[in-house]
N, C-alpha and C positions, 0 to 999 in steps of 0.2 A: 540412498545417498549417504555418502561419510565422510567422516572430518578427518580425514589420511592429509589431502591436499592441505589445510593448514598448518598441520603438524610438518610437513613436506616443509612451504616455507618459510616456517620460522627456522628451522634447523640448517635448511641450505643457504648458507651465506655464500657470498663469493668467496669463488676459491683465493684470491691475494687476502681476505678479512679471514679465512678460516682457519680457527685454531688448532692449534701445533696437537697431534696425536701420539699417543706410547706408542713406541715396536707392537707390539701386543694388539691393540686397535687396530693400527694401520693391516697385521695379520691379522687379524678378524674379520675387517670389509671385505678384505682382499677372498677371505673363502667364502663369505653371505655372495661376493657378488658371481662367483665362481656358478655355489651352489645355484643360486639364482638364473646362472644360463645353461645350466643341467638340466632344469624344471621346466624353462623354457621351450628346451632343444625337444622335450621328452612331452609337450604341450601339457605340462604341468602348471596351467597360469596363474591357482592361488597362490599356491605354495612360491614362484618365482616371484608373485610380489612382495611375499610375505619376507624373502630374503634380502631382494632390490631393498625396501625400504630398511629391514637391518641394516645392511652396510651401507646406504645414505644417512641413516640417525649415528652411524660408528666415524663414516671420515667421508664429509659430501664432496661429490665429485661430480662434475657435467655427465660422463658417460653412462654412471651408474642411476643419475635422475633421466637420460633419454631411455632404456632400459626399462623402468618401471612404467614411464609413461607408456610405453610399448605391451608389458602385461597388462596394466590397467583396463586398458582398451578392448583385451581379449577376454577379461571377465565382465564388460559390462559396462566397468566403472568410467562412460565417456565423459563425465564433466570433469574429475579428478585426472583422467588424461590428458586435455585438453590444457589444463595450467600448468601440471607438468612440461609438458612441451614448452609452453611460453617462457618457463621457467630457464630448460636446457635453450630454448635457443635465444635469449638474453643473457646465457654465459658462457654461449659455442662462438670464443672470439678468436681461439687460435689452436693449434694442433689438431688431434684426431675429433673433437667433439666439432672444430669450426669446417671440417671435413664434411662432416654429416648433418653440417645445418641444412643443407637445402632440404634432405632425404625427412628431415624434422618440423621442416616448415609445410612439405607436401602433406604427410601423415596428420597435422594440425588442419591443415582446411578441408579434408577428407573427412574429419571429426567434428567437425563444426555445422557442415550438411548431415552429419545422425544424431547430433542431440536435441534430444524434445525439450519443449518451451509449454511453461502453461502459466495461464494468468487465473493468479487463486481470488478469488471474489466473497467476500463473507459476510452476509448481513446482520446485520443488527451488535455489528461486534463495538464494545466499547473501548477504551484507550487500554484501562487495566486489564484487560481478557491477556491471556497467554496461549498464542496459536505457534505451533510447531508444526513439521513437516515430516517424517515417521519419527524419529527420537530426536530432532534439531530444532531451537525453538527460530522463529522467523522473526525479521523487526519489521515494525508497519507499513518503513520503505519498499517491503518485499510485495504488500499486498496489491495487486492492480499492474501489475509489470510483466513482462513476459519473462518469469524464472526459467532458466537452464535444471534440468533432472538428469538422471541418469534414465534408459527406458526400463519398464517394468512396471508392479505396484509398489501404491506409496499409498500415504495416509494423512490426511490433513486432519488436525485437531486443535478446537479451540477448547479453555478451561476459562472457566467462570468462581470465581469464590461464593460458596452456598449450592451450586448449579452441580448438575451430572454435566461431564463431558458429553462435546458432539465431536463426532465425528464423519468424516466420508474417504471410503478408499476408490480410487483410481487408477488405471493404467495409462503410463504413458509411452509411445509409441515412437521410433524413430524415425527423425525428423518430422515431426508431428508437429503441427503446436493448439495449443488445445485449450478451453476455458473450463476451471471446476469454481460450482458454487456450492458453500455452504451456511444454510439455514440457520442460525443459532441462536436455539429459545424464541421460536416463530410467535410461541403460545404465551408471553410473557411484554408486557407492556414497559414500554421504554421510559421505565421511570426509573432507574436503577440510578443509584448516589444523587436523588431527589431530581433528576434530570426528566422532564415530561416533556411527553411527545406531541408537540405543538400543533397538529392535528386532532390531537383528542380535548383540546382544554377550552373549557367554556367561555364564548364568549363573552366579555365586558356588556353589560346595561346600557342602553343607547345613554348619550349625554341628550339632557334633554336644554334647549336652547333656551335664554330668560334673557330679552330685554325690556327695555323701562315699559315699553308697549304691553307686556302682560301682568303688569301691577294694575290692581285696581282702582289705587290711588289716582292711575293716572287719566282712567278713564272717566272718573268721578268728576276729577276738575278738570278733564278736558268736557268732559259733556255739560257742563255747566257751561263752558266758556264756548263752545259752539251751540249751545241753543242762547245764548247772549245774541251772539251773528245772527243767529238766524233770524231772531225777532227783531233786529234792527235792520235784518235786512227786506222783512214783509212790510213791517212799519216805512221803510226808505219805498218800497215800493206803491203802498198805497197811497203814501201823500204826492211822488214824484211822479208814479205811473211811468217808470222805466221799465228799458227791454231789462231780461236777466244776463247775469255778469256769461260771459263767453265759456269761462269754468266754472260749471254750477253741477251741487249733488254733493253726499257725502257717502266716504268710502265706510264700510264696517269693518269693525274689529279685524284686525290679522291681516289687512289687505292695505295696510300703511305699509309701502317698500322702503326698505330699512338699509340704505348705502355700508 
């Protein structure tokens, strides 16, 4: 995968916004695009892109962006194709380029069923890790989605500050779509910028529970003040010679229910 298609639209403006060119340039595109459908004719398809986009970077033109889009496609390059196209045909609105929108709109969804899709998956990657895709670096948006590639090998890499790079190469397939994961620093505990990994971290010491009931104090003078009861209440029994009260007995320690 390459960054042509970038470079592509920031340079092609609409042609009504595109700036005024020399003689000179205007004969310059005029022969890239020329040579360009020599290379074509003659299935010379690096080389015709490699002229298409000279004379798109010299003086942009619709015909000369469907054109490239058209080489692109034949060396491989289907994701770079594919915006080209979107491109020509959001500015094929009149003359020969609005002629061959439809022929451009076909060629696009024809391209759309051969590009592979893969969702890159990375464990253990942190915010600052820097993961690129063979020499492009990727944003986090891109992780977990189903990216567009061109097919072929490609290489997914993550970089770690202190750390060897990891890597994993992959092929991807037309109209495929495909999940790759990559391991990184399996063997390294996720503590990195003091961050721990809330599975490994030791539990807290039970809180141990304290109310007024496990003072001693309170047992002290409650057991004074219940054997007070008690012996007035044997005393109440021997002179009165009553039944016992309907709730009678005392609970032990710890078995006072505490609302």
């Amino acid at each position: 995968m390459r960054s042509v298609v970038l470079a592509m639209l920031l340079l092609f403006v609409p042609l009504s916004r595109a700036h005024a060119q020399s003689a000179s340039e205007q004969a310059l595109a005029r022969d890239q695009f020329r040579e360009g459908v020599r290379a074509a004719q003659e299935q010379r398809w690096q080389d015709a892109v490699d002229a298409f986009q000279r004379s798109l970077e010299l003086a942009p033109r619709a015909m000369t962006m469907m054109n490239l889009a058209g080489a692109l496609a034949q060396v491989g390059r289907l994701v770079e194709s594919s915006e080209a196209y979107r491109m020509f045909i959001s500015e094929a609105q009149s003359g020969a380029a609005a002629r061959v929108r439809g022929e451009a709109e076909a060629q696009l969804h024809a391209l759309e069923g051969r590009i592979p899709h893969v969702r890159l998956q990375i464990h253990n990657r942190l915010d600052s890790d820097t993961v690129t895709l063979d020499e492009y670096q990727l944003s986090a948006a891109a992780m977990g989605s189903a990216l567009p590639v061109d097919p072929g090998d490609h290489t997914l890499t993550i970089a770690r500050e202190g750390q060897e790079p990891r890597s994993v190469t992959f092929t991807a397939q037309e109209g495929v779509q495909s999940e790759v994961v990559l391991e990184a620093w399996p063997d390294l505990a996720a503590t990195d910028h003091g961050e721990g990994n809330p599975l490994e971290q030791p539990l807290p010491p039970p809180v141990e529970s304290h109310t007024v009931f496990d003072e001693p104090a309170f047992w002290i003078v409650g057991g004074v003040i219940l054997a007070g009861l008690i012996a007035g209440g044997i005393a109440i029994g021997v002179t009165t010679q009553s039944a016992p009260p309907p709730f009678f007995g005392n609970l032990s320690p710890h078995q006072v229910p505490v609302e």
